[in-house]
N, C-alpha and C positions, 0 to 999 in steps of 0.2 A: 504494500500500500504506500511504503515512503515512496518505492520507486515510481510510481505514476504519480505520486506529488511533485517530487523532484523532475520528473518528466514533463510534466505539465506547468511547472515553474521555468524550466526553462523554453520552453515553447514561446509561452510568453512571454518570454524575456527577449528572445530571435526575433519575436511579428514590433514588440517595441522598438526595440532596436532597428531592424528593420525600415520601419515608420518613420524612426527618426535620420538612417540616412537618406531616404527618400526625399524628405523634408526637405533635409541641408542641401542635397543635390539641386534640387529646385532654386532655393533662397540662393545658389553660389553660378545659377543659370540667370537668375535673376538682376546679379550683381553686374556680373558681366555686362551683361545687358545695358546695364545704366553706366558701367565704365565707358564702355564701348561709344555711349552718346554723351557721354561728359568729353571726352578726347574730340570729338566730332566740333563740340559746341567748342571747345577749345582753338580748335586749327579754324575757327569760325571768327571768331573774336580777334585772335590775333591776325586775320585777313582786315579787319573792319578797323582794328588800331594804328596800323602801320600808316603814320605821316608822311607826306613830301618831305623830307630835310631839305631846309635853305641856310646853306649856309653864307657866310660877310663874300665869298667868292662868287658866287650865283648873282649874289645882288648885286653887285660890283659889274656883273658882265650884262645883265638885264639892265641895268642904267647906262651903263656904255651903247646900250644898243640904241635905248630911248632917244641918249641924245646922238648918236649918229643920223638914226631916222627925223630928227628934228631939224639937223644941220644940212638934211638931204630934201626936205620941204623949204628950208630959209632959201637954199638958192637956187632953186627953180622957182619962189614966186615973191 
C-alpha cells in the first residue's frame, strides 16, 4: 500500500513538474518574443535620432557659397 502511495506521489509530482516546465517554456517563448520587438523598436529609434552634424567647416563652406552666388548676381545686374 506504501508503494502505490509513493507511486502515486510521485506521478504527481512528474504531471506538476511537468506543468511547470510547460509553463516556463511558454513564458521564455514569450520573452523572446518581446526581446525580439524591443531590438526592432531599438534599430527604430536610433534611425529617427541620428542628426545632420554641422559642423564650424560646413558652415564656413555654405557661407562661402552664399556669398559667391551673391557676388555672381552683383555683376551681372
Amino acid at each position: 500500500m506504501e508503494q502505490h502511495e509513493n507511486s502515486s506521489e510521485k506521478k504527481e509530482l512528474i504531471i506538476r513538474q511537468t506543468q511547470e516546465i510547460n509553463t516556463l517554456h511558454q513564458e521564455v517563448d514569450e520573452l523572446r518574443k518581446e526581446v525580439k520587438e524591443l531590438r526592432e523598436d531599438i534599430d527604430l529609434i536610433d534611425v529617427f535620432q541620428k542628426k545632420p552634424v554641422i559642423t564650424a567647416a560646413v558652415i564656413g563652406q555654405i557661407g562661402s557659397f552664399i556669398i559667391a552666388i551673391l557676388v555672381i548676381i552683383g555683376i551681372f545686374f
